[in-house]
N, C-alpha and C positions, 0 to 999 in steps of 0.2 A: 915932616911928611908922614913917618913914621905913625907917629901919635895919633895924625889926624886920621887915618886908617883903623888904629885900634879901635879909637874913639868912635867913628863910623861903624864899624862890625859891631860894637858893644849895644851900641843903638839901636842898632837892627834887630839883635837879639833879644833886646830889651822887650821892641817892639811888637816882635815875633811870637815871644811868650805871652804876653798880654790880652796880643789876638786870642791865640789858644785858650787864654785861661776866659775871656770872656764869651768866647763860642763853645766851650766846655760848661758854661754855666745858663746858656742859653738852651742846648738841649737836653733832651729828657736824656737817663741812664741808655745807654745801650745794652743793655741785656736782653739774652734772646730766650724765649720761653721755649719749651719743648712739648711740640704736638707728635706725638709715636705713631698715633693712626692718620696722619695727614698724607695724603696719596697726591701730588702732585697734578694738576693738567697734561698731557703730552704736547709736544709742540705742534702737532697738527692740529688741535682742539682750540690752542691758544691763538694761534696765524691764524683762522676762521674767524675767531669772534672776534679778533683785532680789528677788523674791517667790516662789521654788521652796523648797517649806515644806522644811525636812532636822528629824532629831532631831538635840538635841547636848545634854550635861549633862543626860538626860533628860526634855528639854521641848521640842516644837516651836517654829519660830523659822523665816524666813524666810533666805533664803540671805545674804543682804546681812550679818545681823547676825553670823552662823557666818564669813562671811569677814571682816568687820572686825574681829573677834575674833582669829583666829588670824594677819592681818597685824599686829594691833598687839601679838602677842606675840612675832614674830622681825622686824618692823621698826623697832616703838619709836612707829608713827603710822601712821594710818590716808591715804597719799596720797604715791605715789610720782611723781618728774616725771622727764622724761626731755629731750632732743631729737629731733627728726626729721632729716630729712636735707638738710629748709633751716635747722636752726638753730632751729626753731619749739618750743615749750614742749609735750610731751605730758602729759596729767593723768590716772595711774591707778586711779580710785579699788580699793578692796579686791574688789567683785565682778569687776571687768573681771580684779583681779590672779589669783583664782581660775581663773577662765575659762581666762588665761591657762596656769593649772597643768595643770588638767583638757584642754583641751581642747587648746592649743600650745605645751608643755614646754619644746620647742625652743628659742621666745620665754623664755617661763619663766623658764628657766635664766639667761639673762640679767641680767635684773631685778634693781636692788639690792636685795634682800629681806632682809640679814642684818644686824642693827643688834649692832656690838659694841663697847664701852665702853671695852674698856680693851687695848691694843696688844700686852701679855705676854700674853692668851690665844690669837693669832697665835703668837706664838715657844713658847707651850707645844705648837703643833705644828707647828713645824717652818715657817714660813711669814715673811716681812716682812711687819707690819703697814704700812697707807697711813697711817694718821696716826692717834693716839691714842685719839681715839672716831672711828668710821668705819663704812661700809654698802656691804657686798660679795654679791656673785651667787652663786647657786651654783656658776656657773661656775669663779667664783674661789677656791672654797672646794673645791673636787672636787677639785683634785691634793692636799690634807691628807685626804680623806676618811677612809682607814683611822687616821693617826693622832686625827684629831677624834674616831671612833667607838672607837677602844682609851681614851685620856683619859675620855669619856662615862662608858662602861662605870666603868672604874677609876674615877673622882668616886661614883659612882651607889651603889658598892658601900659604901665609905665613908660617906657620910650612912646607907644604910640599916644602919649597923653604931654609931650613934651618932656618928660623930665630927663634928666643926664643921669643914667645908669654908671655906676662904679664901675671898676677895672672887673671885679670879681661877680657883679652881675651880669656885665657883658658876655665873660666866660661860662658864666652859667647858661645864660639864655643861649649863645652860641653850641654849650655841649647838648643842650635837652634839642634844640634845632637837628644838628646831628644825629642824634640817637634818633629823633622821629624820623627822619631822612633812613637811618637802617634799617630801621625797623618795617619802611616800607619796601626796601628792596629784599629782607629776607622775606615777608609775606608776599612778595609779588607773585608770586606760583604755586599759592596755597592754595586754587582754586583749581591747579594742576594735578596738586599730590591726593587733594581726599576725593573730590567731587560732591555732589548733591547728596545726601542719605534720604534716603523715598523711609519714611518710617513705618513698618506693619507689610511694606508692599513683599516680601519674601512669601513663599508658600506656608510655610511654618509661623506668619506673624515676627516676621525676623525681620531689620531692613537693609535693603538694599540700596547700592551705590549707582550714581547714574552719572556720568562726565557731563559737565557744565554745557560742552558743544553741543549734545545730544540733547539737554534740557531749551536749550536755544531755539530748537526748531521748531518747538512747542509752543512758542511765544503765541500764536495767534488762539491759540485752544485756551491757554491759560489766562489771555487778556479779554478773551470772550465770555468766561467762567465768573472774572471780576464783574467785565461789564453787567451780565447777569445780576450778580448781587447787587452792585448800586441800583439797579431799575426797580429790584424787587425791596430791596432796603434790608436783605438777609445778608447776614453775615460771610462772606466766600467762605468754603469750606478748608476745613484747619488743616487737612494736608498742604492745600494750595499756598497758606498764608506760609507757614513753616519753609514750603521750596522756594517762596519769594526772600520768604527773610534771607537765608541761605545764602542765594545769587546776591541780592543788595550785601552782603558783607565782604563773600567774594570781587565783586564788581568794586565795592570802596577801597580795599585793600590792594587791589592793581592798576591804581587810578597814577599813583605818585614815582618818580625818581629812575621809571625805562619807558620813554615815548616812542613805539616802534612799528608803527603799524601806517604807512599810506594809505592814505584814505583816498577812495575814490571820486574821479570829479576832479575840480580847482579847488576845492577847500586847503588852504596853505595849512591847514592843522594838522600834525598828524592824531594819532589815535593812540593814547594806551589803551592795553588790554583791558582794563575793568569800565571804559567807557562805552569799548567796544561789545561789553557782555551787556552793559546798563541799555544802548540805545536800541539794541534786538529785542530785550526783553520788552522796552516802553513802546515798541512799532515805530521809535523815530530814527532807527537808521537807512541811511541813502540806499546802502547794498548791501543788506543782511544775509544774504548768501557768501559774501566774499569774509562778513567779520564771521560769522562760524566757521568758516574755512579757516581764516587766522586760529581761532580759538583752538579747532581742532591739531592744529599745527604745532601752537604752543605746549597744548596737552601732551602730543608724538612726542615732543624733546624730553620733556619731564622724563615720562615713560622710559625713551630712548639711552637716559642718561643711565639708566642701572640696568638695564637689559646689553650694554653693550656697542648698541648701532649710534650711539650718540654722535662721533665724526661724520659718518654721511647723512646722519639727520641736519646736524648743526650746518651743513656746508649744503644741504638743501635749500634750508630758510634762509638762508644767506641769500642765496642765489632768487631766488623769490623774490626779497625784501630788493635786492641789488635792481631786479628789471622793473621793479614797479616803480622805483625811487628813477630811473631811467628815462622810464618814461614819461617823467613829470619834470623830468629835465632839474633834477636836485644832487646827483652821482659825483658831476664834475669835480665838486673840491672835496669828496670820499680820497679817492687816492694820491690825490694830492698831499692830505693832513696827514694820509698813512705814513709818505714818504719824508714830511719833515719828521714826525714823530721817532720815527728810526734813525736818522741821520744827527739827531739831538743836536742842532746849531747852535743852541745856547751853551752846551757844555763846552763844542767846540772852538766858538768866537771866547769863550769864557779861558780855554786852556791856553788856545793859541795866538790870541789876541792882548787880552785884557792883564795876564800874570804876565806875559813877556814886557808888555808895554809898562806895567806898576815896575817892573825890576831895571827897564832899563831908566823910567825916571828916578830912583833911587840912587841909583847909582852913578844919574848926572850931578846930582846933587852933593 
C-alpha cells in the first residue's frame, strides 16, 4: 500500500514538472522592461473609460471588452507589467493600454505590445530576434516597418489566392495585421493634436493652425469653391487642395480599430471619427451639425488630457455617448459586460471548479 502511494506522488510530480517545463517553454521570457517616465492612469480615469460603450463586430460592448480583445490579439494576454523608475512593478491592464494608444502614442510605442512565437519571423524581416518566443514595442518593430508591411502584403495575397501559408508566414502576416491595427489606434487622434495648417494665412506669411471641427463648418464654402472649378475646368486653388489633402489623411487615419460615435436616425452603423470628418466634408452626412459636435468633442479630450480637466472631460463624453446609445435602445448589455468583466467567471469556475475537480480525479485514481 505503501509503495503504491510513493509510486502515485512520484507520478504526480513527474507529471507536474512536465506541465511546467512545457508551459515554461510555451511563453515568451517574463522580463519586465523599465519605462522611468511612465505616469500611470488614476483609477478615476480608468472606471470612466472601462465603460465608454464603442461598436465592434456589430454589437455594442463597453470599452474595456473592445480593448481586451484587440490586446489579447497582438500580445497573447490581457496584462502587460513593466518598471518604474524605482524598480517598482507597473500593472497595465488593456484599457489603460488603449488610453495609452489613443491618447499617449509616445508612451504607446513603447510598450511591449507585440507577442511573437517563433524568432525566423524577425529574420523574415530583416531584424535579430531577442529570444525565440518573445514581446517587442512598436518601437522595436518600426525600423523593419516597410519590410514587415511588404511580407504582410505578399502572405495576404497568397492565402487569398488558395495557397497554405507556413507556420512562419502565418505569424508573419498575423504580426504586420497587428502592427497595422496599432498603428491605427496610435494615429487615431492625430487629427486632434496638430489640426489643419492654413499655410501663408498668418499676418507675417507664417501658418496658421485651424481644428479640423472648425474647418468642418466650412464644408459648404469649400465644396462650392470645387464645384466652381469643375464648371470652369480651372484648377481649385492650391490653398483649398492642400486643406482637402490634410482632412483626407486625417479622416483615413480615424477610420479603423475605435467605432464610437451613434449615428443618428436607425442606421445600425455606428460612426468612427474619420468617417464622420469624411462624410461633412463630402455634404453626405445625415447630421452634420451633431458630427462636428463629436469632432469638436473629441478634439476637448485631446486638449483636456494635458491641460488637466481630462476626468470631467472623459466622464462628459461618457455620459454623451451613454444617452445617445440609450436611446437607440443598444446600452442594455453595456453594464451587464461591465459586470462579468469584473467578476472574471473564468478564472473563478477555473480556480474553484476545474483544479478542484482535476485533483479530486487524480486522486480517485
Amino acid at each position: 500500500m505503501v509503495a503504491r502511494w510513493v509510486a502515485f506522488v512520484l507520478l504526480l510530480v513527474m507529471l507536474l514538472g512536465a506541465f511546467r517545463a512545457a508551459v515554461k517553454e510555451l511563453l515568451p521570457k517574463d522580463d519586465y522592461m523599465t519605462l522611468a517616465d511612465y505616469e500611470p492612469w488614476s483609477g478615476e480615469v480608468v472606471e470612466t473609460a472601462k465603460g465608454i460603450p464603442v461598436q465592434d463586430g456589430g454589437r455594442v460592448k463597453p470599452l474595456e471588452s473592445h480593448a481586451g480583445f484587440l490586446m489579447l490579439g497582438m500580445r497573447g494576454d490581457r496584462l502587460i507589467k513593466i518598471l518604474d523608475e524605482n524598480g517598482e512593478k507597473v500593472k497595465i491592464t488593456p484599457t489603460e493600454w488603449m488610453m495609452d494608444a489613443l491618447f499617449r502614442p509616445h508612451v504607446a510605442i513603447q510598450l511591449p505590445t507585440f507577442r511573437v512565437d517563433n524568432s525566423e519571423v524577425m529574420e523574415r524581416i530583416g531584424m535579430d530576434g531577442k529570444a525565440k518566443r518573445d514581446r517587442y514595442s512598436y518601437e522595436e518593430l518600426s525600423g523593419a516597418r516597410e519590410a514587415l508591411l511588404q511580407r504582410g502584403t505578399e502572405y495576404e495575397k497568397l492565402s487569398q489566392g488558395d495557397v497554405d501559408l507556413d507556420t512562419v508566414q502565418k505569424q508573419t502576416l498575423a504580426l504586420a495585421q497587428n502592427f497595422r491595427m496599432f498603428e491605427a489606434l496610435i494615429g487615431y487622434f492625430s487629427f486632434a493634436r496638430a489640426g489643419v495648417e492654413l499655410k501663408g494665412a498668418g499676418a507675417d506669411g507664417e501658418s496658421t493652425y485651424q481644428r479640423v471641427s472648425t474647418v468642418m463648418e466650412t464644408a459648404d464654402v469649400i465644396q462650392t469653391v470645387m464645384q466652381e472649378a469643375r464648371t470652369t475646368g480651372n484648377a481649385p486653388p492650391a490653398h483649398v487642395q492642400d486643406l482637402l489633402r490634410q482632412i483626407t489623411e486625417y479622416s483615413n487615419a480615424a477610420r479603423y480599430g475605435f467605432v464610437m460615435l451613434p449615428p443618428p436616425g436607425d442606421d445600425k452603423e455606428w460612426n468612427a471619427a474619420g468617417n464622420a470628418i469624411f462624410e461633412v466634408m463630402t455634404m453626405e452626412s445625415a447630421d452634420p451639425e451633431l458630427s462636428i459636435k463629436d469632432i469638436a468633442g473629441l478634439e476637448a479630450l485631446v486638449v483636456a488630457q494635458a491641460d488637466g480637466t481630462f476626468p470631467e472631460k472623459l466622464k462628459e463624453w461618457r455620459s454623451g455617448i451613454e444617452a445617445r446609445a440609450e436611446a437607440r435602445g443598444e446600452m442594455r448589455a453595456v453594464p451587464l459586460e461591465l459586470n462579468y468583466n469584473k467578476m472574471n467567471w473564468f478564472f473563478t469556475a477555473l480556480f474553484f471548479c476545474f483544479v478542484p475537480g482535476t485533483i479530486f480525479l487524480v486522486l480517485s485514481w
